[in-house]
Each structure stands twice: as C-alpha cells, then as structure tokens.
N, C-alpha and C positions, 0 to 999 in steps of 0.2 A: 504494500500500500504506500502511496508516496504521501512524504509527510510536507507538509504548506509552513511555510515560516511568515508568521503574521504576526501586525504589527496591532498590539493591545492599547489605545491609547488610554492614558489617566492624567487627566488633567490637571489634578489640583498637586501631584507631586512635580519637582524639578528635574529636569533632565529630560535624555533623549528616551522612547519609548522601549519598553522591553519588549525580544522579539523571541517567541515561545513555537515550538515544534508544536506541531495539533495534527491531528488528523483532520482529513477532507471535510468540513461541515459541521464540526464538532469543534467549538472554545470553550476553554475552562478562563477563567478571568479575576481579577482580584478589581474589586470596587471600593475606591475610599469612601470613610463614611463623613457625610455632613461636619462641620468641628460642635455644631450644639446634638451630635452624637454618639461624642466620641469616649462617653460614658460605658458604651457598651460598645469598644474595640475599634481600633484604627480604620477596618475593612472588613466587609465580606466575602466571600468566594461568591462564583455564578458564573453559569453554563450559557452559551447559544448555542442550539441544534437545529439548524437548516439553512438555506439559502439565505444570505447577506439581506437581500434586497425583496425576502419575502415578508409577507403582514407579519409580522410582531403577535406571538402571544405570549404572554407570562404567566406562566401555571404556578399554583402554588396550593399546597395541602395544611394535614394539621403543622401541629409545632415539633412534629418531631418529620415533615418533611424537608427534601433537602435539596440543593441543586442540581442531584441524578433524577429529575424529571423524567425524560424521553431516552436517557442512556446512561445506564448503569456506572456505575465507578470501576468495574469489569469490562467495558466495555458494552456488554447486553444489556438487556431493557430495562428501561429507568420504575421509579415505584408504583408509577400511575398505569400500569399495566391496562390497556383493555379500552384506554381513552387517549392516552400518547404512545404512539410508534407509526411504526407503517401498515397504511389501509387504514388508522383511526380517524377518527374525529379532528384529531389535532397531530396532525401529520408532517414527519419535517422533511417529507417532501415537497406539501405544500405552505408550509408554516417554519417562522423562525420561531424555536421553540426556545422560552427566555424561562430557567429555575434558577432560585436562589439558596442559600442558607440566611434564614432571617438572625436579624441582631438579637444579641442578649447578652444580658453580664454575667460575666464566665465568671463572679464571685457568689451572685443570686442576691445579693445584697437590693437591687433596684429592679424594674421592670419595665421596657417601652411600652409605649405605648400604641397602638394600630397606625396609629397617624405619622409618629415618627417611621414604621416600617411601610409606610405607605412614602414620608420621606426617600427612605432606603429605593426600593423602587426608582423611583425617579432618578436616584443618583445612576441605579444602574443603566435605564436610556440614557441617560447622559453620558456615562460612559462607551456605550456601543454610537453615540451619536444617533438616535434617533428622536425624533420631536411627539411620535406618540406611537403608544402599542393598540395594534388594532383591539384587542380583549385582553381581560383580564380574568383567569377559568381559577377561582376559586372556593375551594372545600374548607369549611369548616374555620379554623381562623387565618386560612389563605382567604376566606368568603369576606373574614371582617378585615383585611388591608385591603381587600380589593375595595369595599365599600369606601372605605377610608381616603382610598388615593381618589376615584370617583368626584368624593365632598370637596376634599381640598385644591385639586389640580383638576379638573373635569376634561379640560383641554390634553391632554398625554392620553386618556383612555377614549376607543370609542366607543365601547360595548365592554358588557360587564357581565359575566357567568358566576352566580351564586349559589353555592352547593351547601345545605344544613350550616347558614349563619344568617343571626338578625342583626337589626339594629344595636342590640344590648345582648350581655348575656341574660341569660334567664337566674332567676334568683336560687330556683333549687339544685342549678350545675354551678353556680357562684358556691352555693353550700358545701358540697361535696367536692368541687375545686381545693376550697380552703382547709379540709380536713385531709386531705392530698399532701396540701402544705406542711402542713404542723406535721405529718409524719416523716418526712423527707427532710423539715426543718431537726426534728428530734435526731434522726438519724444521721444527720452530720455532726451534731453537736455531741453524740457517741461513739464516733468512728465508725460508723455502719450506715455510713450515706449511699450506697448502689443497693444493698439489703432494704434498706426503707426506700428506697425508687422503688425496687420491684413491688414493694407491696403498696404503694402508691399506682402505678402502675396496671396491677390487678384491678385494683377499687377503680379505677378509671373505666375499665372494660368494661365493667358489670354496668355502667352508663353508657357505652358506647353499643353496648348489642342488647339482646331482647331476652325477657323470659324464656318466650316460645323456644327461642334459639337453644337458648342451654336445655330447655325441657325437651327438646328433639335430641341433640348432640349426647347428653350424660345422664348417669344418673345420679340422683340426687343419696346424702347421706355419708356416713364412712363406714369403714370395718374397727373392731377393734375398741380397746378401753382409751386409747393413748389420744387427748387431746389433741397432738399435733399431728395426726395422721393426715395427710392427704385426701382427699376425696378426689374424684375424675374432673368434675368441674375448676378444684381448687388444683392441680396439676399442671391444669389447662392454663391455671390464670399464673401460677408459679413459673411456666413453660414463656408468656409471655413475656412475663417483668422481666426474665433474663433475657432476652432479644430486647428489651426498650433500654435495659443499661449498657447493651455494647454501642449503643447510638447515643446516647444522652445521658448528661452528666448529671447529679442531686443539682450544683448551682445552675446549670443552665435551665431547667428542670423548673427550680423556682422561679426564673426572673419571666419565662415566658407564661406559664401558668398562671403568673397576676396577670399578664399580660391580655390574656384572655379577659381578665374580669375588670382589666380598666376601659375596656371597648367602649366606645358610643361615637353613634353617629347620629346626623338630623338628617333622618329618610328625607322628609323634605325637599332638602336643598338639594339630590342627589338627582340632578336630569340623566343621565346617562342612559339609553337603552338598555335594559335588563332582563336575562333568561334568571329566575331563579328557580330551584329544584330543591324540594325535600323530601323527608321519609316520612309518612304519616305513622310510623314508630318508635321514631328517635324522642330519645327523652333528655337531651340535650338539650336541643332548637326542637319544640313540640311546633309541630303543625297549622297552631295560633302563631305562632311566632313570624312565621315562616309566610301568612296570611297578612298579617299587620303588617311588615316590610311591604308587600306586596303594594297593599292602598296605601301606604305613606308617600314611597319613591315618587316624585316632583317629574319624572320622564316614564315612558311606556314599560310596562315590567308585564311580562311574561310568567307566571306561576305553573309549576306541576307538582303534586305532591304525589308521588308512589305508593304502592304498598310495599312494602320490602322485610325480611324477617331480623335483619341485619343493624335496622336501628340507625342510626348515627353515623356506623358504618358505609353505609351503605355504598357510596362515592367509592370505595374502593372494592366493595364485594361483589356490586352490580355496574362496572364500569363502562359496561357494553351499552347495560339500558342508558345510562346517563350519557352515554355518548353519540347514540343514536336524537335525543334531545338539542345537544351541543352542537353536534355539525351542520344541520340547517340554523340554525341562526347564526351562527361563525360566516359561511356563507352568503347569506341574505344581503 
C-alpha cells in the first residue's frame, strides 16, 4: 500500500507543519485545544476517513467513544459498526468521516462542559480547514455536543442526527450518574480506582439495557451460601467493567460523567435541520424526552422513536435500523 506524506496543519503552534506517513484516506491528527480549555489538556487526537473534498460528517458516540469511528486502531472497522464503513449510511467512500477523543481532565478533578466540547469541534474544522460539517451523527452525549455546537455556532453545522439525547439530562440518570461517582470517587481514594470503575460501570449497564433483555439472556439468582458468588447476569456485568477499564480511566471517568449532567441547551434557539431517533425503552433519555426536544427545536426536527429490546443501547445494537433512518436524510 503506498503510504501519502501529508501535511497536518495547526495553526495556533509555531513552526513549519509536521509531515506524518498515513495511509490512502485515513489521518490521525493532533488538535490544539482553545487556551480557555486548556484545563482539560493541550490537545486532542482525531481521525478523517474519506475523501478531502467530500461533505464533512462528524460522528460521535457515548463518552467512552473515540476517534476509531469508521477505522479501527487495527486498522478494521471502527466502533460504530453497522452505520460507518463501506455500503453504510455514513460511508467514507462517500463521506469524510470526522471522530474525535472528547476533552477531559485526566485528574477528574473538573468536568467540561457540552458547549466547551462543542468548542472542541470547531477547533477540529478549523484544523482540517473546513468552514462547516455537512452533519453532525450523534449518540447519546455525542447527541448533547452535537446539540451544543448547533446552539452556539449554527453556521459550521448543516444538519444534525440525534441519537437517545435531550435537551437536559433526565433527573433519575442524573441520580444514578452521581452514585456512579461517589463509587469510583471512593475507589480512588482506596487504591482500587479500575475495581470501582468496573463496578460503576456494571451499574451503568443495568440503565443502558432493558429488563426484558437480561430476563431473555440469564437467569436470574445465585448458587451457593457465599454472598459474593457470581450470578450469570452479574458475570455478564463483571465481564463488562473489565473491557470499560482497558479504555477509561477512574479520572477520566469522572470528569466526563459530570459532564453528562452539566448538559443544557435552549431547544429553542436550535434552527438547525434535525433527524432525531430514540428507543421507546431506554431509560436514560425516556421517550418524553426525546418528544419534548422534538417540539422545542426553533428549525424542522424529524422524530422516530423504535421499539428496540436494547434500551439506550440501542444506536449500537441496532445500527443497521438507525442507519437505514440516517442515510436519506444525510442525503436529502
């Protein structure tokens, strides 16, 4: 494969450009951040995957996605399996496919806020040189910086894809957010900060998917006199935490999880064309939620609410459905 020597610009450092081997169609990129950002880190990482000079989309998931979007850190398919690659919805043969890693304080000490990674954003067109992303395809608190950047710069987006996020967060995933916290907060302050992620982690799950799901998949109960045993469902949740702490740290952990719950925007002022999509099972963003966005947005909004077994999840269990939604209106 012949490899392109391309020149990365960044503007607000000195000097001539650095000039990084890539492969055909694929940049990995280093983005300075804002200086009233520079609380949470000099710079970000972020990917483009596709043609130079094709419509601009910036995907973005929860807070534990990253900027292997549409291509893996392998090389193979990025995380959004089933809605970015080739043949999808968001195709980087026909799309320049724009993923980030979102800001946060690698101490957990503080927490951005949507607006600031809505900031973030912007720095990154700015760095690729583009004056606006044709959409912005966001899940979950990709949904609330996409909202964000929308409010504040309306002009940079033209179209907006919202996937299980409102205006606000909801008060009773605010609740169980901040009991997330305080276990992940405890567990650092004992030496046992990846140990209390996972079981943050776990607890997170059990809001991210459905009853019905675990009462299909396990069963319910343990064996045995031993408090600590295992059960199938709780294995399953044990099996996750460890895959959420090879990707994320206890502080990063906390600084974006407030992050979540400092969200707000005014639907109002939000002209922007908008697809948005939820689960009528997620117990996240409930379905009111998801309604209420709907009649607030100030420009045309598009609603579909599913049924899906997946919950919250959904955006990555049923990527096909949600993608078959996504590409006529990307299109249009």
């Amino acid at each position: 494969m012949e490899l392109i020597l391309e020149r990365i610009p960044v503007p607000s450092h000195p000097g001539p450009p650095q000039m990084t081997a890539v492969e055909p169609r694929f940049r990995e990129f280093e983005v300075p951040l804002p200086a009233e950002l520079r609380a949470f880190g000099a710079s970000v990482r972020a990917t483009a995957t596709g043609p130079a000079q094709a419509p601009a989309v910036i995907v973005l998931g929860g807070i534990s996605g990253n900027r292997f979007v549409g291509r893996g850190r392998d090389g193979g398919a990025g995380w959004w399996r089933g809605l970015v690659g080739a043949g999808g919805a968001i195709d980087p043969e026909r799309h320049l496919v724009i993923g980030i890693d979102f800001a946060a304080d690698a101490t957990g000490a503080a927490a951005p806020s949507t607006t600031d990674q809505a900031r973030v954003l912007i720095a990154v067109l700015d760095t690729l040189g583009l004056a606006q992303a044709e959409a912005v395809v966001g899940a979950s608190y990709g949904g609330m910086v996409g909202l964000a950047l929308a409010e504040i710069a309306p002009e940079r987006v033209r179209k907006l894809v919202v996937i299980s996020a409102g205006a606000e967060p909801h008060a009773a995933a605010t609740a169980g957010r901040e009991l997330q916290r305080r276990v992940v907060a405890l567990g650092i302050a004992g030496g046992q900060g990846e140990q209390a992620l996972a079981i943050a982690r776990g607890m997170a799950m059990m809001s991210y998917r459905t009853s019905d799901e675990f009462a299909a998949r396990f069963t319910g109960g343990i064996d045995g006199c031993c408090p600590r045993t295992a059960s199938q469902p709780g294995a399953y949740l044990r099996a996750r935490g460890d895959d959420f702490v090879s990707v994320m740290s206890p502080e990063r952990f906390l600084s974006l999880s407030a992050s979540i719950d400092r969200h707000r925007v005014d639907a109002s002022r939000i002209r922007t064309p908008a697809l948005l999509i939820g689960a009528e099972s997620d117990q996240l963003v409930p379905a009111d939620q998801m309604r209420t966005l709907a009649a607030s947005l100030a420009g045309p909004a598009e609603l579909h609410l599913l049924p899906c077994l997946y919950g919250h999840d959904m955006f990555l269990k049923e990527a096909e459905t949600v993608g078959r939604l996504v590409a006529p209106f990307l299109d249009a």
